[in-house]
SELO-820653 format. One line per field, with one value per atom (N, C-alpha, C): residue in one letter; x, y, z. Coordinates in steps of 0.1 Angstrom, whole numbers, plus 2048, in hexadecimal, padded with zeros to 3 digits. Example, Ala and Ser with C-alpha at 12.3 -4.5 7.8 and 13.67 -1.06 7.14 Angstrom:
BEGIN
residuo	[a, a, a, s, s, s]
east	[884, 87B, 884, 880, 889, 881]
north	[7C7, 7D3, 7DF, 7EA, 7F5, 800]
up	[84E, 84E, 84E, 847, 847, 84F]
! end
This chain:
BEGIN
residuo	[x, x, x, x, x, x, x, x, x, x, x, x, x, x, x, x, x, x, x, x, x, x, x, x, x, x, x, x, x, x, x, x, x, x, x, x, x, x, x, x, x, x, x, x, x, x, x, x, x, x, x, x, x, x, x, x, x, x, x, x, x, x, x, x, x, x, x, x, x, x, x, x, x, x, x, x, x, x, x, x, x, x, x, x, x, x, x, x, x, x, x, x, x, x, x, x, x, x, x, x, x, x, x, x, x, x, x, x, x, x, x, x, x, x, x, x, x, x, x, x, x, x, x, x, x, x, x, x, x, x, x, x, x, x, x, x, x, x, x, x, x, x, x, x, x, x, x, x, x, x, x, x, x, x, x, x, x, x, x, x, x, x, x, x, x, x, x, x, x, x, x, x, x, x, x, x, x, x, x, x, x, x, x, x, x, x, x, x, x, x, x, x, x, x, x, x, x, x, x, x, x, x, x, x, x, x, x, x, x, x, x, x, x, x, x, x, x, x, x, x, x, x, x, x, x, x, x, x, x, x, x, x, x, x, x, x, x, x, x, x, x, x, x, x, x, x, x, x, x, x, x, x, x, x, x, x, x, x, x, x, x, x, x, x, x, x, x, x, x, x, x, x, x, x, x, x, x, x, x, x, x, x, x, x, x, x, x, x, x, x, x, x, x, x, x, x, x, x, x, x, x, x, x, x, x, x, x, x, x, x, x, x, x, x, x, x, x, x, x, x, x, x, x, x, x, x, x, x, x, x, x, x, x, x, x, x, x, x, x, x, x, x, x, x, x, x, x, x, x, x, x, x, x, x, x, x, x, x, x, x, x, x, x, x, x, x, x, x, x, x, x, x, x, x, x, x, x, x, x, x, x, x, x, x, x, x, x, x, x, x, x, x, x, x, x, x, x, x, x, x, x, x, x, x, x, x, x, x]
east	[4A6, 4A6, 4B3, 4B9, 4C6, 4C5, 4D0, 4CC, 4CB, 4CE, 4D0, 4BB, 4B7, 4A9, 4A0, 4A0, 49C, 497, 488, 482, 48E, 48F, 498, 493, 49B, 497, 491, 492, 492, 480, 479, 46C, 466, 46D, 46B, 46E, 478, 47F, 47A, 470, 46A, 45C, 457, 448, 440, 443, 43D, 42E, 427, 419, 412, 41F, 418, 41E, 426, 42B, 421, 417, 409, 413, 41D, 424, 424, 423, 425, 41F, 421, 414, 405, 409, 3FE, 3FC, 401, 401, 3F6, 3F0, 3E5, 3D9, 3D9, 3CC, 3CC, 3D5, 3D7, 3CF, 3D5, 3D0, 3C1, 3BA, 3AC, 3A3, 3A9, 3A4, 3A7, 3B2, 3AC, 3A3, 3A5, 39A, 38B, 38B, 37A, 378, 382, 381, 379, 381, 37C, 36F, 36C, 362, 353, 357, 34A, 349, 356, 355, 34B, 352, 34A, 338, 338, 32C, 324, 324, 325, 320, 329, 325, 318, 31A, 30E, 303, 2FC, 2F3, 2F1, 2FB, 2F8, 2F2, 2F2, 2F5, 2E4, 2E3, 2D7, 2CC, 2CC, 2C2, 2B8, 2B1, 2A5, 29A, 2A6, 2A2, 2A0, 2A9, 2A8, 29D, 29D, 28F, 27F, 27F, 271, 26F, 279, 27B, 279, 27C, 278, 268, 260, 256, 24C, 252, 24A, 248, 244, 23B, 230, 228, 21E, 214, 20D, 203, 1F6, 1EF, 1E6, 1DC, 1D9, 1CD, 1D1, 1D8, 1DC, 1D5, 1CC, 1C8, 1C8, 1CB, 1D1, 1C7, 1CA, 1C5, 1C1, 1B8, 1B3, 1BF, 1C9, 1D1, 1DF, 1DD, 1EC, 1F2, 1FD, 203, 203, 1FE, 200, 202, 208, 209, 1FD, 1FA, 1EE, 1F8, 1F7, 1FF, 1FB, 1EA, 1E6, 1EA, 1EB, 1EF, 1F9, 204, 211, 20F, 206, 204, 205, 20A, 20C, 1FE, 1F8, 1EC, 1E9, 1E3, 1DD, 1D2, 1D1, 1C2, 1BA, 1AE, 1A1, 199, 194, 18A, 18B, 188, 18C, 17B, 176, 16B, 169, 165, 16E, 172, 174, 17E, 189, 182, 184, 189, 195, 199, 196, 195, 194, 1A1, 1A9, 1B6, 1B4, 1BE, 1C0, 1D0, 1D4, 1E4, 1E7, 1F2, 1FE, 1FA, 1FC, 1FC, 1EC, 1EC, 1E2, 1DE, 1CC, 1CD, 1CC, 1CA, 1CA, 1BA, 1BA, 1AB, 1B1, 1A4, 1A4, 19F, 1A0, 19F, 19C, 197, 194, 19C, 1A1, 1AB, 1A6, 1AB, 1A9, 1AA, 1AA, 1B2, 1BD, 1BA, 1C6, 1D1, 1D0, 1D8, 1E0, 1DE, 1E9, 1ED, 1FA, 208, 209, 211, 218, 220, 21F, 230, 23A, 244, 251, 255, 25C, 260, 262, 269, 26F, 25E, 258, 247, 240, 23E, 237, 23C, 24D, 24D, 251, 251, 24A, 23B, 231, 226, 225, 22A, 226, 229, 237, 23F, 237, 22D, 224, 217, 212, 209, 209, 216, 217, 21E, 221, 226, 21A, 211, 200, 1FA, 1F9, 1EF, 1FB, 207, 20D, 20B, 209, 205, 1F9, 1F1, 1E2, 1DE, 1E6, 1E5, 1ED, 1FA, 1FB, 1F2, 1E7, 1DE, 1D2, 1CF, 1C6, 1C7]
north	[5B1, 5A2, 59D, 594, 58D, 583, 579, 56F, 567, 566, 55C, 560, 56B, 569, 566, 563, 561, 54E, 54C, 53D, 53A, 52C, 520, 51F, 51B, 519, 527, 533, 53E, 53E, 53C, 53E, 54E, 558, 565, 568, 564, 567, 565, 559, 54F, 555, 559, 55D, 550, 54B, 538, 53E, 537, 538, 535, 52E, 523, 52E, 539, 541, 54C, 54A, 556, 560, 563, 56A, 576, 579, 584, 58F, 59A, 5A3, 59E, 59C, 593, 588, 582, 574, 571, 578, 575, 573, 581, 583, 575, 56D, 569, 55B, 559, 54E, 54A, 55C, 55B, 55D, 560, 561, 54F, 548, 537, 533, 535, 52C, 535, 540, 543, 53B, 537, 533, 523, 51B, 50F, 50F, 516, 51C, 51E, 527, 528, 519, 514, 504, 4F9, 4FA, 4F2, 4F8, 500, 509, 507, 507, 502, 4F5, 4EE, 4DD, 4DB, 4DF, 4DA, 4E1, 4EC, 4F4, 4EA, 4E2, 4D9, 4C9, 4CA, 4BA, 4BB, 4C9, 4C8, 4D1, 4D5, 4DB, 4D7, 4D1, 4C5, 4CD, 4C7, 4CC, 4D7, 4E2, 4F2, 4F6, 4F3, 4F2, 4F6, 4E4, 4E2, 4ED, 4EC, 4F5, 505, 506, 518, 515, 50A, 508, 505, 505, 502, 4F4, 4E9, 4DF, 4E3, 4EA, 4EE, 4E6, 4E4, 4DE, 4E4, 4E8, 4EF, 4EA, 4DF, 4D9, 4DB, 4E2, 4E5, 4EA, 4E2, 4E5, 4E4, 4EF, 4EF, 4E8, 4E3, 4DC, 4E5, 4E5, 4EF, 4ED, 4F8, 4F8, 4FA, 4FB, 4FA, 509, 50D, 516, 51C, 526, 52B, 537, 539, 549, 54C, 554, 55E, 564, 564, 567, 576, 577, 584, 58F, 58A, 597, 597, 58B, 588, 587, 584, 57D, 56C, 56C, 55C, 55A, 550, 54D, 540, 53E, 52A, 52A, 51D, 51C, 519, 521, 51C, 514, 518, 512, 511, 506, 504, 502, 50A, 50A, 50B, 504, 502, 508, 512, 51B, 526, 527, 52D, 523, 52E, 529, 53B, 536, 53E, 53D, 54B, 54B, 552, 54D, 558, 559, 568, 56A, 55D, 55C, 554, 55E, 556, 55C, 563, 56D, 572, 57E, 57D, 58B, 58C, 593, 597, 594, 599, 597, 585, 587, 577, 57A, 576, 578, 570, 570, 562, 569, 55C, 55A, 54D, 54D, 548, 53C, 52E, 520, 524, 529, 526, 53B, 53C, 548, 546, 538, 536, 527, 52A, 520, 51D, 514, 50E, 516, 51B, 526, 51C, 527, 51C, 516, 513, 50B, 517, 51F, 530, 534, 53A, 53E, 533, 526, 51F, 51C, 51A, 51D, 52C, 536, 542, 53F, 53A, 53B, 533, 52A, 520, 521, 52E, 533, 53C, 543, 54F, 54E, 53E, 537, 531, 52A, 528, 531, 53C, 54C, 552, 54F, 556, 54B, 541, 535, 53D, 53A, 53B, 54A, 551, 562, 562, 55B, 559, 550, 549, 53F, 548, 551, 55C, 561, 569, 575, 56C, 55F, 55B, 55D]
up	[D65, D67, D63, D67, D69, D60, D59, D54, D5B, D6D, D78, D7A, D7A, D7C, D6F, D63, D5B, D5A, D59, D5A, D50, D52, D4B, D3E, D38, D25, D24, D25, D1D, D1C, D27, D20, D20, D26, D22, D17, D12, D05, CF9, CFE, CEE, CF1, CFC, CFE, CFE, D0A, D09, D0F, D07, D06, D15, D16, D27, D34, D2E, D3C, D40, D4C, D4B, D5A, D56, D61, D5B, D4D, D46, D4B, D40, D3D, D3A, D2F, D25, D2A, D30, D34, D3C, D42, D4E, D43, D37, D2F, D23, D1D, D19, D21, D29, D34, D34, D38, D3B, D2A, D22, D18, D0E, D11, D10, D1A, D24, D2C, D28, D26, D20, D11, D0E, CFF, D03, D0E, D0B, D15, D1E, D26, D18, D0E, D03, CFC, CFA, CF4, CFB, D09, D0C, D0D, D10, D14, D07, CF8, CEE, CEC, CF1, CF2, CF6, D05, D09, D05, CFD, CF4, CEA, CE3, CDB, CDF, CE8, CEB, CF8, CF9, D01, CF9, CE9, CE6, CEA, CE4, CE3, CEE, CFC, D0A, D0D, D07, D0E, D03, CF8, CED, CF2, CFA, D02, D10, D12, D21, D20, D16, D0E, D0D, D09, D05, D0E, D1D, D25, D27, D20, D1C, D1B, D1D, D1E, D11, D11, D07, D05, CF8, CF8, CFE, D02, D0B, D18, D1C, D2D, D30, D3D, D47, D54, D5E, D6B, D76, D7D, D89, D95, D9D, DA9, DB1, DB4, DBC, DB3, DAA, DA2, DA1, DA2, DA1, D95, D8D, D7E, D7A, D6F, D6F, D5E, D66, D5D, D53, D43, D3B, D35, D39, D32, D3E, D48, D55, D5B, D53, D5A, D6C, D72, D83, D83, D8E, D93, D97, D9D, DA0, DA7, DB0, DB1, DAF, DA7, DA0, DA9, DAB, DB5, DAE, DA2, D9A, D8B, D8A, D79, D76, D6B, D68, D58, D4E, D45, D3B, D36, D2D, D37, D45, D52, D5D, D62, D69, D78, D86, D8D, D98, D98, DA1, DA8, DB5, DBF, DC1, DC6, DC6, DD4, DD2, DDF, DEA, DFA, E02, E03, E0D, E17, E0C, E0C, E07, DF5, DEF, DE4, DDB, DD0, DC7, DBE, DC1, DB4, DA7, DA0, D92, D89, D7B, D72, D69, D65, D56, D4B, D41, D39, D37, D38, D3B, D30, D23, D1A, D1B, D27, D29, D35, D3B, D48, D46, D4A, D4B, D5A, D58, D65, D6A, D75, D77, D7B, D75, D7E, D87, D89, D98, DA3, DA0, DA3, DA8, DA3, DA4, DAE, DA7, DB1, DC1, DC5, DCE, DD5, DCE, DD6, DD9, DD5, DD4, DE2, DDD, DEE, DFA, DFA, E05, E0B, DFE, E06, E0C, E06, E0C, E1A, E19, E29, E35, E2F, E36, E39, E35, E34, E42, E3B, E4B, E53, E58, E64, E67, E62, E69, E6B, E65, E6A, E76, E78, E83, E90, E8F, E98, E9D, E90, E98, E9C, E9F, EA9, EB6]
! end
């Protein structure tokens, strides 16, 4: 390299922190921006505990009880379910979609499933009527 090709004010020479043309220079780059990347990432952990708290926790309340038709997951058999019958320490499910055994669970052994679960559940519900409505 020439002193005619060398950046202006010598920033090879001084190792300017701001030149990512380097060797190091690229890793240096991506190792600040992961730095303020955990900071902020950080922030918001603090600033939303409370929330991601409850959200770990379901809401769930020990008097929860599901509605005939609610999407839930069985906690002792890890299965999603929709409530047919709430009968009262009993609840009676059937899987999503066409098909499968129904089962009784416990009222205080099933949650709400997620949003993720409940709309698989309703996708396989109405994927079930429209194949059933085919084979008439």
């Amino acid at each position: 390299m020439t002193s005619e090709d060398a950046p202006a004010g010598g920033a090879e020479a001084h190792g300017d922190p701001n030149d990512h043309t380097g060797e190091g220079g690229l890793l240096t780059a991506m190792a600040e921006q992961m730095q303020v990347a955990a900071g902020v990432l950080v922030k918001v952990l603090i600033e939303h505990a409370e929330e991601i708290s409850t959200g770990l926790q379901r809401g769930v309340s020990a008097d929860y009880v599901p509605e005939v038709g609610a999407v839930v997951k069985d906690t002792t058999r890890d299965l999603v379910g929709v409530v047919v019958e709430v009968d009262g320490s009993l609840v009676r499910l059937r899987p999503a979609g066409a098909g499968g055994w129904r089962w009784r669970a416990l009222v205080a052994d099933v949650e709400p499933a997620g949003p993720t679960c409940e709309m698989g559940a309703r996708a396989a519900d109405i994927s079930a009527r429209y194949d059933l409505r085919r084979l008439r």
